[in-house]
Structures are given as structure tokens and as C-alpha cells.
VMD Tcl script that draws the C-alpha trace (Angstrom):
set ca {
  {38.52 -121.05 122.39}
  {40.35 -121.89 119.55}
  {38.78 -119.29 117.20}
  {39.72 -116.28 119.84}
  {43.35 -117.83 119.70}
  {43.53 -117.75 116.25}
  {42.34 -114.53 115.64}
  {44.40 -113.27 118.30}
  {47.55 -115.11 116.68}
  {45.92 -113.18 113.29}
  {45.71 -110.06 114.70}
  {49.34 -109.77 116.25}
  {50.72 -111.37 112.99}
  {48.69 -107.95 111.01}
  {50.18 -105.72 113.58}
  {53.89 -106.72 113.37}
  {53.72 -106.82 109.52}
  {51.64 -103.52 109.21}
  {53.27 -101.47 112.09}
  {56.72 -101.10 110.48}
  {55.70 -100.23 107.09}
  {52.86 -97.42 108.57}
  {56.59 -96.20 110.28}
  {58.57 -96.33 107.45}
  {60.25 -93.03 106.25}
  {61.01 -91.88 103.10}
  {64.97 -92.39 102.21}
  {66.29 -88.44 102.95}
  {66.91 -86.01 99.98}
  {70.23 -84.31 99.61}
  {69.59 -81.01 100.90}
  {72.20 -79.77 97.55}
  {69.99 -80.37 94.54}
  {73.17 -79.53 92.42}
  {75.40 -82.49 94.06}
  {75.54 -85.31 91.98}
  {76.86 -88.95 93.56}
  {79.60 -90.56 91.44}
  {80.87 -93.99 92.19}
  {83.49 -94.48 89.65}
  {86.25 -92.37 90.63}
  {88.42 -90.80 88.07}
  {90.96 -93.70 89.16}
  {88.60 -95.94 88.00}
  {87.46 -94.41 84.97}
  {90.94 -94.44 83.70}
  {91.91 -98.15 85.13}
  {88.76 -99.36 83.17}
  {89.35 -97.69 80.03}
  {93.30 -98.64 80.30}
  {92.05 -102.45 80.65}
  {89.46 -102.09 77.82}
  {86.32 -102.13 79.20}
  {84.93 -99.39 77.32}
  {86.17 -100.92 73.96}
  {82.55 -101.22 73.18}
  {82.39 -96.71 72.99}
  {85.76 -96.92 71.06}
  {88.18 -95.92 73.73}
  {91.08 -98.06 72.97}
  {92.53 -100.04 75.88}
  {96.33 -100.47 76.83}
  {99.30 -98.26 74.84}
  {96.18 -97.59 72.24}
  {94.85 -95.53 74.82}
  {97.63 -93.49 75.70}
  {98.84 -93.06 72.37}
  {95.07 -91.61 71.56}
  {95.27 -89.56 74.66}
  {98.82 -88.24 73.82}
  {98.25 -87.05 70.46}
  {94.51 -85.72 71.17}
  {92.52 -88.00 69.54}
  {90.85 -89.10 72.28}
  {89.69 -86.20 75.25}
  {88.75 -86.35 78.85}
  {85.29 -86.17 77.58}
  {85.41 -88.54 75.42}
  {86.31 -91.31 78.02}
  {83.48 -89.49 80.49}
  {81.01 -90.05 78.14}
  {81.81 -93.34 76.81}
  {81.41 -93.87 80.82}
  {77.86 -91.98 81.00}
  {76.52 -94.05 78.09}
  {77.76 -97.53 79.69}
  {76.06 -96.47 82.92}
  {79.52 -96.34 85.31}
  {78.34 -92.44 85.34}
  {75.49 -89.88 85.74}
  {74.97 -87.90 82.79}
  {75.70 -84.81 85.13}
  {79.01 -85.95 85.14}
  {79.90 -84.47 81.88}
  {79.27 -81.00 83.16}
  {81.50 -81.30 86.51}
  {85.13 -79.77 85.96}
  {85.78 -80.92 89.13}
  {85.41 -84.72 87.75}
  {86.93 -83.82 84.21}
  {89.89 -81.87 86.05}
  {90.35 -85.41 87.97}
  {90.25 -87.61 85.20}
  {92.59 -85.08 82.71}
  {94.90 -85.70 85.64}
  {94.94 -89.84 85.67}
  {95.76 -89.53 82.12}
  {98.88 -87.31 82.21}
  {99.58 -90.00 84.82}
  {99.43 -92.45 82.41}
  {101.77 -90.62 80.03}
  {104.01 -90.08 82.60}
  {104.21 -93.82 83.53}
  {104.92 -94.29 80.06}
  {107.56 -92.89 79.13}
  {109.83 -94.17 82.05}
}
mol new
graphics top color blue
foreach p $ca { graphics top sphere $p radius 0.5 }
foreach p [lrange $ca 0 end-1] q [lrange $ca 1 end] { graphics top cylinder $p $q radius 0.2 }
display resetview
């Protein structure tokens, strides 16, 4: 009696372990190949770069960074792909005017904010 109980206990343990991984489906696929996900939003970009967090890829932080961005020695791109090589951004990134457009805008807001 107590074998059939513990292979019954044994065989409803395999079942509830084995069931939901036999049911398991694969996470779903973007149906646009050509979408990429960002998660650091051109806000964010800027904000981290501003408080110096990409010091380490030479974007200066604080009124460095505006006075880089102001007289062009430092470009949109640049900060994207200091970004892209600290991993806050998919290479892709680079390549999306969209984003670029986005972040080229956070920055003028910076140089309007600083000149108030």
C-alpha cells in the first residue's frame, strides 16, 4: 500500500511539474522586424548625460555639456552612441531620426534653460 501511494504521490508530482512546461509558449515576436524597443527615452538620455553618467564616453556632464552642445563639439550622435556603447541603447538606435530628432530637441531645451 504504501509503494502505490508513493508512486501515485510521484506520479502527480511529474505531472504538475511537466504539464506546464510541455504548455509553455514561446514569448511572441513583433510582427515589425524593423521596430526596435528603446527604454531610455530621449528625456533620459539627456538627464543622464546632464548628471554625468556617461563621463566614462567623454560627454561632459553639467554647463560642460551644454557648452559642448552649444558650440558643436559634441552632436546628438555623439551622446546616442556614448549611450549604445554603455548599453542604455540598441545599436539600432543610431539609425532612428525619429530618436535623434527627440534627443536634438532635449538639448536645445537645455540651451534654452540656460540662458534664462
Amino acid at each position: 500500500m504504501k509503494r502505490f501511494i508513493s508512486a501515485t504521490l510521484s506520479a502527480l508530482m511529474m505531472t504538475t511539474v511537466f504539464v506546464p512546461i510541455a504548455h509553455a509558449q514561446a514569448p511572441a515576436v513583433p510582427s515589425r522586424t524593423s521596430a526596435i524597443e528603446i527604454t531610455t527615452t530621449p528625456f533620459d538620455l539627456v538627464s543622464l548625460a546632464y548628471q554625468g553618467f556617461l563621463e566614462s564616453e567623454n560627454i561632459p556632464k553639467f554647463n560642460r555639456l551644454i557648452f559642448a552642445y552649444r558650440t558643436g563639439r559634441l552632436e546628438v550622435e555623439d551622446l546616442v552612441q556614448a549611450a549604445i556603447n554603455t548599453r542604455r541603447l540598441p545599436a539600432e538606435a543610431i539609425n532612428d531620426q525619429r530618436y535623434l530628432s527627440a534627443v536634438e530637441r532635449q538639448l536645445d531645451g537645455l540651451l534654452t534653460g540656460s540662458s534664462n
